[in-house]
N, CA and C atoms as an extended XYZ file, in Angstrom:
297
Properties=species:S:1:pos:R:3:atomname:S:1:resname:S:1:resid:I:1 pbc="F F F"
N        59.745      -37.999      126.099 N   UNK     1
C        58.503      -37.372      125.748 CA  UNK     1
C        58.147      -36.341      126.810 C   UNK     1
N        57.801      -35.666      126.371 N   UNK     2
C        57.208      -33.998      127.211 CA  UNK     2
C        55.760      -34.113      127.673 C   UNK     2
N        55.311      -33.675      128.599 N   UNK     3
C        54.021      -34.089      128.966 CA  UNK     3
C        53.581      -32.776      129.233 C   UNK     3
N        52.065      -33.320      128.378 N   UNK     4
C        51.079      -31.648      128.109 CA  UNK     4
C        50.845      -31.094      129.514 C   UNK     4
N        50.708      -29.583      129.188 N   UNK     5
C        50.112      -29.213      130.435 CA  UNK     5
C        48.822      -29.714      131.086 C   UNK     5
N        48.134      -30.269      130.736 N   UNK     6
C        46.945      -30.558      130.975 CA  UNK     6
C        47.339      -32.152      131.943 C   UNK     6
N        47.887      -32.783      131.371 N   UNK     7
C        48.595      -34.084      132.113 CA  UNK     7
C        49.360      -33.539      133.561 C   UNK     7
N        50.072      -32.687      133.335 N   UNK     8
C        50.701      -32.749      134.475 CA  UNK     8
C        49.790      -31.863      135.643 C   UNK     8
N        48.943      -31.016      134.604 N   UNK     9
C        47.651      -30.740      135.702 CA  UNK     9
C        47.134      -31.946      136.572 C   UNK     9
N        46.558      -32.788      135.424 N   UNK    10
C        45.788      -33.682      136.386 CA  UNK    10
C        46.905      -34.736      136.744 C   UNK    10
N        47.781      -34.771      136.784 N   UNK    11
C        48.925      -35.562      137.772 CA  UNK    11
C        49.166      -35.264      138.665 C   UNK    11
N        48.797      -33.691      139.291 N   UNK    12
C        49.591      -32.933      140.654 CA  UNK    12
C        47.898      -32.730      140.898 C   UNK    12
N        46.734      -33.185      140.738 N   UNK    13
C        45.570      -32.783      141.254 CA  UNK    13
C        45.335      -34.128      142.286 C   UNK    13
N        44.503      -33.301      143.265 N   UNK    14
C        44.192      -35.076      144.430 CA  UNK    14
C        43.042      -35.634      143.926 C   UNK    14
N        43.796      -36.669      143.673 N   UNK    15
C        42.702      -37.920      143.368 CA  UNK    15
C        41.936      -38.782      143.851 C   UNK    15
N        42.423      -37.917      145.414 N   UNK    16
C        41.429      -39.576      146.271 CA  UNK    16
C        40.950      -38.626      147.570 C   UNK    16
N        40.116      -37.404      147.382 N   UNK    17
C        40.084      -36.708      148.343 CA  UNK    17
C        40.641      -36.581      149.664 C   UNK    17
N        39.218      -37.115      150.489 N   UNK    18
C        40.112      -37.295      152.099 CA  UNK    18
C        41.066      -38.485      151.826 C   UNK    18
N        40.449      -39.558      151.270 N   UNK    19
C        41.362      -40.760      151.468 CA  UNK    19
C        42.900      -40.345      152.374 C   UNK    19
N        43.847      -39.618      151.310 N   UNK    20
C        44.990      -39.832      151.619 CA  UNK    20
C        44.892      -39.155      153.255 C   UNK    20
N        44.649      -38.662      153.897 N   UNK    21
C        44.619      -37.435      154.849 CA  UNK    21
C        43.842      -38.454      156.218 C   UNK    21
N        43.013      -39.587      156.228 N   UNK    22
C        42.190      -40.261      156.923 CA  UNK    22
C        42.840      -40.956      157.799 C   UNK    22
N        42.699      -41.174      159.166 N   UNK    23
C        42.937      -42.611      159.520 CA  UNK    23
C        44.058      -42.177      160.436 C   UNK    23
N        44.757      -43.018      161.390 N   UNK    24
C        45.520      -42.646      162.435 CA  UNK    24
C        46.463      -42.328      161.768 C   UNK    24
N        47.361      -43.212      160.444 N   UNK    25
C        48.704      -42.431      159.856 CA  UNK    25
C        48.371      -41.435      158.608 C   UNK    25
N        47.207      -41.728      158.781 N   UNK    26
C        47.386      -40.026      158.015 CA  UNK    26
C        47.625      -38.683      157.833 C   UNK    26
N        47.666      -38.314      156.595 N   UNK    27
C        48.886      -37.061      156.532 CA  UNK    27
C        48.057      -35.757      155.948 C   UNK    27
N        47.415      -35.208      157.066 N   UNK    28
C        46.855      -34.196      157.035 CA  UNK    28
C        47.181      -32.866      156.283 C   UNK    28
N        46.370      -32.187      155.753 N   UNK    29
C        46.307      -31.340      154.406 CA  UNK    29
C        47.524      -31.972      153.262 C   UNK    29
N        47.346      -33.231      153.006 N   UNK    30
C        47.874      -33.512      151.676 CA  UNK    30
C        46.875      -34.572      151.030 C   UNK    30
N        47.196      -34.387      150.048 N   UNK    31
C        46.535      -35.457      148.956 CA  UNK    31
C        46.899      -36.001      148.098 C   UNK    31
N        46.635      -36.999      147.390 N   UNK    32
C        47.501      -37.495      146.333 CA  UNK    32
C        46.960      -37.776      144.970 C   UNK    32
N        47.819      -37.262      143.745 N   UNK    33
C        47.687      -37.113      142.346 CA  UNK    33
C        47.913      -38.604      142.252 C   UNK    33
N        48.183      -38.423      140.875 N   UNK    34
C        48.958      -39.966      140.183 CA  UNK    34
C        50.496      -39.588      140.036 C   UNK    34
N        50.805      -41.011      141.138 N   UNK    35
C        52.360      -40.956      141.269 CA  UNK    35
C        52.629      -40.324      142.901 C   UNK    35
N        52.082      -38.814      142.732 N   UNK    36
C        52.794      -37.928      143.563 CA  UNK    36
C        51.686      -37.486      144.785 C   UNK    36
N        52.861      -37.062      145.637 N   UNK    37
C        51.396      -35.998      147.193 CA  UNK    37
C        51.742      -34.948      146.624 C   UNK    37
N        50.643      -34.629      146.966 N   UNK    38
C        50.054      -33.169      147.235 CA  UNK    38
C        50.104      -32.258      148.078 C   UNK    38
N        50.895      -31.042      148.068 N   UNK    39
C        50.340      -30.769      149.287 CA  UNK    39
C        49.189      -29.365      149.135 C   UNK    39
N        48.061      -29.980      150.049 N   UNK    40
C        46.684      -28.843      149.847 CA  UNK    40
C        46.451      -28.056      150.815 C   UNK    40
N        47.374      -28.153      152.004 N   UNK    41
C        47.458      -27.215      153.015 CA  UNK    41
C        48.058      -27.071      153.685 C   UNK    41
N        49.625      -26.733      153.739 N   UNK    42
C        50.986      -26.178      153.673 CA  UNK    42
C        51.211      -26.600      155.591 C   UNK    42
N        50.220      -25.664      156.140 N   UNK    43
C        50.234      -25.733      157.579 CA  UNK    43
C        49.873      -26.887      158.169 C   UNK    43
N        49.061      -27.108      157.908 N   UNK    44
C        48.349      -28.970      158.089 CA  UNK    44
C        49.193      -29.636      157.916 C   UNK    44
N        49.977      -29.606      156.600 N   UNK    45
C        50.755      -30.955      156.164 CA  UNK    45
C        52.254      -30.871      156.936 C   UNK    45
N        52.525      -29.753      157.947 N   UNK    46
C        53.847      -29.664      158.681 CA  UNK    46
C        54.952      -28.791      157.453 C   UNK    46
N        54.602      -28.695      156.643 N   UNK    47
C        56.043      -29.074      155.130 CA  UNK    47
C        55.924      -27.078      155.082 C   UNK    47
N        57.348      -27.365      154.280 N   UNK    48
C        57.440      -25.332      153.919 CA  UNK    48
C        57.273      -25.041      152.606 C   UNK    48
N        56.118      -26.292      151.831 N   UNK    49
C        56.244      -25.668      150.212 CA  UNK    49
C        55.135      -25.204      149.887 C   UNK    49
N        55.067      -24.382      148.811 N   UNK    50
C        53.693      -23.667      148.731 CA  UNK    50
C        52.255      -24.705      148.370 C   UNK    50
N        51.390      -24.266      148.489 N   UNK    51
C        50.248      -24.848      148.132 CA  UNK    51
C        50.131      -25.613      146.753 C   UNK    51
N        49.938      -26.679      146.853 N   UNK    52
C        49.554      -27.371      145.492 CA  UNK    52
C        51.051      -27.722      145.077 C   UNK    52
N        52.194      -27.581      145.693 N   UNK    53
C        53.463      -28.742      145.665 CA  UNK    53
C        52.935      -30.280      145.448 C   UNK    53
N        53.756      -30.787      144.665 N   UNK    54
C        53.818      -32.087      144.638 CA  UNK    54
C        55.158      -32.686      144.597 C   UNK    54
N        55.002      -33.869      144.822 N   UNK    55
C        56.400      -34.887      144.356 CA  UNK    55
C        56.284      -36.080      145.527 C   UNK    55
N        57.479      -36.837      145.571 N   UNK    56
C        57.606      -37.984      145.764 CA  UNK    56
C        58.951      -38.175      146.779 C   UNK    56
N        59.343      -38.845      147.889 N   UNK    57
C        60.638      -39.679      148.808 CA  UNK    57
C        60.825      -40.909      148.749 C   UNK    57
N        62.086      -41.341      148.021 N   UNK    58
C        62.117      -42.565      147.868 CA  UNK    58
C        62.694      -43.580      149.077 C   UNK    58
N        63.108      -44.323      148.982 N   UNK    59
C        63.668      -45.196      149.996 CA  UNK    59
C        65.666      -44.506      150.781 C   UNK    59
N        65.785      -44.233      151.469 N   UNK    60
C        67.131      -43.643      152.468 CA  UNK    60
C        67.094      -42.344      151.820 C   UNK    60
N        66.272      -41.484      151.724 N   UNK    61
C        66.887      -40.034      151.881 CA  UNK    61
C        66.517      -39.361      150.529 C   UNK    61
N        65.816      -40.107      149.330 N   UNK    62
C        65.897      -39.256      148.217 CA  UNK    62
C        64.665      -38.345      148.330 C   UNK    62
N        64.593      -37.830      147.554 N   UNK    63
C        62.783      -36.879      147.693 CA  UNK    63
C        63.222      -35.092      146.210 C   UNK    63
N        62.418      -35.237      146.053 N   UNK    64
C        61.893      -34.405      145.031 CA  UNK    64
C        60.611      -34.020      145.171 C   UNK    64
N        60.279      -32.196      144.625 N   UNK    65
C        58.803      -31.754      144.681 CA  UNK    65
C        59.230      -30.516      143.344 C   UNK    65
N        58.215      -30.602      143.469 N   UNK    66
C        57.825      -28.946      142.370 CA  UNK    66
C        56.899      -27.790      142.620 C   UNK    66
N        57.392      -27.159      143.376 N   UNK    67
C        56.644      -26.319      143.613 CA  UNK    67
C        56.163      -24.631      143.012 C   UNK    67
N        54.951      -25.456      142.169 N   UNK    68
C        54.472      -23.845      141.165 CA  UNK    68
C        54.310      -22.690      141.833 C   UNK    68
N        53.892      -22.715      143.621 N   UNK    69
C        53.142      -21.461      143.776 CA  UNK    69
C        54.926      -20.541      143.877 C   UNK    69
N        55.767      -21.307      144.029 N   UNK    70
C        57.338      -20.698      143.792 CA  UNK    70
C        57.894      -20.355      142.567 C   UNK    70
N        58.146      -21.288      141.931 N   UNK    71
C        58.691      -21.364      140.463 CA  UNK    71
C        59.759      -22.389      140.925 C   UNK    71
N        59.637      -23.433      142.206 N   UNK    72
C        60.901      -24.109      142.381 CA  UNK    72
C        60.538      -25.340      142.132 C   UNK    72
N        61.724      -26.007      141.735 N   UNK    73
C        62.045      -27.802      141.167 CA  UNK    73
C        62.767      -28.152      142.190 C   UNK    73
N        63.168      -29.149      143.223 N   UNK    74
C        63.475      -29.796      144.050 CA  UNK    74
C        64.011      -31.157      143.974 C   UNK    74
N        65.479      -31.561      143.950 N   UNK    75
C        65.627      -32.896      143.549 CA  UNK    75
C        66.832      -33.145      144.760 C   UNK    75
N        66.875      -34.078      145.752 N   UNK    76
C        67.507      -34.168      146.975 CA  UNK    76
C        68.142      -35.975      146.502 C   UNK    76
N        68.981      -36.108      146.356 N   UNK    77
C        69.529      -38.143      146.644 CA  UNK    77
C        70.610      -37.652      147.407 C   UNK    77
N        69.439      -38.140      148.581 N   UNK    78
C        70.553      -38.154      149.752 CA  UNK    78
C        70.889      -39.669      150.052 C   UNK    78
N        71.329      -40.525      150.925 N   UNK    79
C        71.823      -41.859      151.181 CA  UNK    79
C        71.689      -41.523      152.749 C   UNK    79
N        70.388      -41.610      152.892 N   UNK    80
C        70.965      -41.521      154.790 CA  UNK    80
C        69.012      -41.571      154.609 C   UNK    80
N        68.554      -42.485      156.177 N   UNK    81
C        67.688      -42.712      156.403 CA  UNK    81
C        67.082      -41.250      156.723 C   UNK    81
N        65.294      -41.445      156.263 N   UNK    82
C        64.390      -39.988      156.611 CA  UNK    82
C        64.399      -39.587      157.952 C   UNK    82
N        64.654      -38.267      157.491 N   UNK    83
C        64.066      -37.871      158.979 CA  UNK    83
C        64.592      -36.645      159.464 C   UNK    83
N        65.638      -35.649      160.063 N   UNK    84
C        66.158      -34.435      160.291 CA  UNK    84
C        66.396      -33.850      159.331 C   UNK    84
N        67.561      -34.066      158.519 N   UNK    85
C        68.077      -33.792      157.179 CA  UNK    85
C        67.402      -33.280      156.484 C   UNK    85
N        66.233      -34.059      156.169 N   UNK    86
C        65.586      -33.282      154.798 CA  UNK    86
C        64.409      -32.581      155.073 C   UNK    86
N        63.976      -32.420      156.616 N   UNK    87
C        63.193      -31.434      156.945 CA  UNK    87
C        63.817      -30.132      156.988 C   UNK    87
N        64.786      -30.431      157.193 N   UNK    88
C        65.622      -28.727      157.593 CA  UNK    88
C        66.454      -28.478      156.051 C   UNK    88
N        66.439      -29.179      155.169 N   UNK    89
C        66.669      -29.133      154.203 CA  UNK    89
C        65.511      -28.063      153.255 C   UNK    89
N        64.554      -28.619      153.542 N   UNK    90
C        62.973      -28.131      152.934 CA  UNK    90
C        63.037      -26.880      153.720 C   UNK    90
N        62.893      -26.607      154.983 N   UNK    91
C        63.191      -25.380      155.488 CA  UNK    91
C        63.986      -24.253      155.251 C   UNK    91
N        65.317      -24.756      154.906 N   UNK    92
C        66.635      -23.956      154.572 CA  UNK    92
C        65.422      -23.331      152.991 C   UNK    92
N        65.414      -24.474      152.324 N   UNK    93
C        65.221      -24.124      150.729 CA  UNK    93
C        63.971      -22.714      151.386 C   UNK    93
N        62.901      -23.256      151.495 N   UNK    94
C        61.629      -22.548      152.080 CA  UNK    94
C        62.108      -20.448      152.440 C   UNK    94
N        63.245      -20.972      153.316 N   UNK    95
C        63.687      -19.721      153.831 CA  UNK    95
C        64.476      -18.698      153.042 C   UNK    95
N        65.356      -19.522      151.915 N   UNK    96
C        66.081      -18.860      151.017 CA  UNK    96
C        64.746      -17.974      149.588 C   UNK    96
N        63.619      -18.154      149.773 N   UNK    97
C        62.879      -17.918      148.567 CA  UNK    97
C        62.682      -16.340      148.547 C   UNK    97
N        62.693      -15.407      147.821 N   UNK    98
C        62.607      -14.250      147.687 CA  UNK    98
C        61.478      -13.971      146.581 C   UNK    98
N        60.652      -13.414      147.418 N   UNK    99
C        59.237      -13.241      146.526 CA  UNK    99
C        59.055      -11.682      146.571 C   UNK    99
């Protein structure tokens, strides 16, 4: 099943304002939809995707985002614990974009 635009609007919108962003491990300029983070302020949140990216990292290395203010889809299964890899991964992608 295909999901309306309007759904996946309010799926990539933050749903819990500061919440997600609060507190000693929190993760400043992001927020979180249903399911997915957000990210609401690119510089804040450390990350190289445009504003209003979303998606999800699963357990050793996987991670996926979508990022509209690009036109890019992002799907990474890697097998190796977080952490270097897929920052410079996000970077590489970030750097290759031609706008």
């Amino acid at each position: 099943r295909i999901l309306s635009p309007d759904s996946v609007a309010m799926m990539r919108k933050n749903q819990v304002r500061e919440l997600y962003s609060a507190g000693k491990k929190g993760k400043k300029g992001t927020g979180f939809g249903y399911t997915v983070a957000v990210t609401l302020e690119p510089e804040e949140a450390g990350n190289h995707r445009g504003k209003g990216s979303y998606g999800w990292g699963g357990a050793f290395g996987t991670m996926s985002w979508s990022d509209p203010e690009n036109e890019l889809v992002v799907v990474i299964m890697l097998q190796q614990p977080h952490g270097y890899t897929l920052r410079e991964i996000e970077k590489l992608v970030s750097q290759a974009i031609i706008k």
